[in-house]
C-alpha positions in Angstrom: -15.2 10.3 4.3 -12.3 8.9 6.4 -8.6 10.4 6.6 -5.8 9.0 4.9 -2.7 9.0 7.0 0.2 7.2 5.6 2.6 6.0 8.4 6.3 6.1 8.3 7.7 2.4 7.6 4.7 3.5 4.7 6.6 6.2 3.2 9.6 4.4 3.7 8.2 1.6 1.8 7.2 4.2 -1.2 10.7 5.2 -1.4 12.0 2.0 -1.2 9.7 1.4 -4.3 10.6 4.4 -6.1 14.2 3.7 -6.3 13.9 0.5 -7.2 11.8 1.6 -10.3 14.5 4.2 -11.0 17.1 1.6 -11.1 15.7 -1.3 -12.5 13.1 0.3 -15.0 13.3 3.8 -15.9 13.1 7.4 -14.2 9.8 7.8 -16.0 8.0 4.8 -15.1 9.4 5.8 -11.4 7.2 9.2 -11.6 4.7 7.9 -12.8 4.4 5.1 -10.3 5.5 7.6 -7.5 2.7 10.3 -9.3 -0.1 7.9 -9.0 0.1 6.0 -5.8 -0.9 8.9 -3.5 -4.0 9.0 -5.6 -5.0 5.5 -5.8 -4.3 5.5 -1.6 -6.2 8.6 -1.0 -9.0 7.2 -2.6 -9.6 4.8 0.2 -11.3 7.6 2.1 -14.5 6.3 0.2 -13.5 2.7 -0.1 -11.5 1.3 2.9 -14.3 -0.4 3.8 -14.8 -2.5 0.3 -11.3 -3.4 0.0 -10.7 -7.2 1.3 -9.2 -8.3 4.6 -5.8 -9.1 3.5 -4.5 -12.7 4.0 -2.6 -11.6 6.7 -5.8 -10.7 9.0 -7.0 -13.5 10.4 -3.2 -14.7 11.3 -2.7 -11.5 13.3 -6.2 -11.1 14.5 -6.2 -8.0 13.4 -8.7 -6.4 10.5 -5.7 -5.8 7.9 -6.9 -4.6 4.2 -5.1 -4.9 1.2 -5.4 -2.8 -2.2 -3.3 -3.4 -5.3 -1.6 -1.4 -7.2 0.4 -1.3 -10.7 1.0 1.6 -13.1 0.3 -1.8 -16.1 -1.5 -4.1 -16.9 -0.9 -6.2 -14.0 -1.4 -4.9 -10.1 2.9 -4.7 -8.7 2.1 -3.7 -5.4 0.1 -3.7 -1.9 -1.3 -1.0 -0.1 -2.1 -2.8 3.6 -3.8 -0.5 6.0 -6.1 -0.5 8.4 -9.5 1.4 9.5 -8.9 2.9 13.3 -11.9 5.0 13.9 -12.4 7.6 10.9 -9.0 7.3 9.9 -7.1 4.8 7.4 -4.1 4.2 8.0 -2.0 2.6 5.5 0.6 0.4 7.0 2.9 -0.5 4.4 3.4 -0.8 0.8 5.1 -4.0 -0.6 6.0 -5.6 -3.8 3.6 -8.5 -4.5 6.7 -10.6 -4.7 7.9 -10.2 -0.8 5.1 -12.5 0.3 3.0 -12.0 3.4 3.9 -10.1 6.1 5.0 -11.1 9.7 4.0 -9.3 13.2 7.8 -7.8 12.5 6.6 -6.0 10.0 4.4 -3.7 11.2 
């Protein structure tokens, strides 16, 4: 079983998130998505390792995962993270919308 450490620009992206569902949607489905992302990340102690390389990997040169996310019917979201050693580290969280991400971004 491998740690789940979320960085900061991580969290920062969660809360990003989080407001934007509280503005745009409702305070509810806010919770709910805030509520159920730690789990859904936290289960990539078992399955960091299954998840594809994201599209961003090859670019960078660097083994980059992706995992999506949505509280519907349809995924909103990417968990990208990494495996360094026994530890997953999950790099950032971004809207499906913001495209790929840059070497800036990390």
């Amino acid at each position: 079983m491998l740690t789940v450490m979320v960085m900061p620009v991580a969290e920062a992206d969660i809360d990003e998130a989080y407001e934007w569902w509280r503005e745009h949607r409702s305070v509810e489905q806010a919770n709910r998505w805030y509520r159920e992302i730690f789990p859904v990340m936290q289960g990539l102690s078992t399955s960091a390792a299954r998840r594809p390389q994201s599209p961003e990997a090859a670019k960078l040169g660097v083994d980059i995962r992706e995992l999506y996310f949505g509280i519907g019917a349809h995924p909103t979201h990417r968990v990208v993270f990494i495996i360094d050693g026994s530890t997953v580290k999950i790099l950032r969280v971004r809207h499906l919308s913001r495209g790929r991400l840059k070497p800036s971004d990390f």
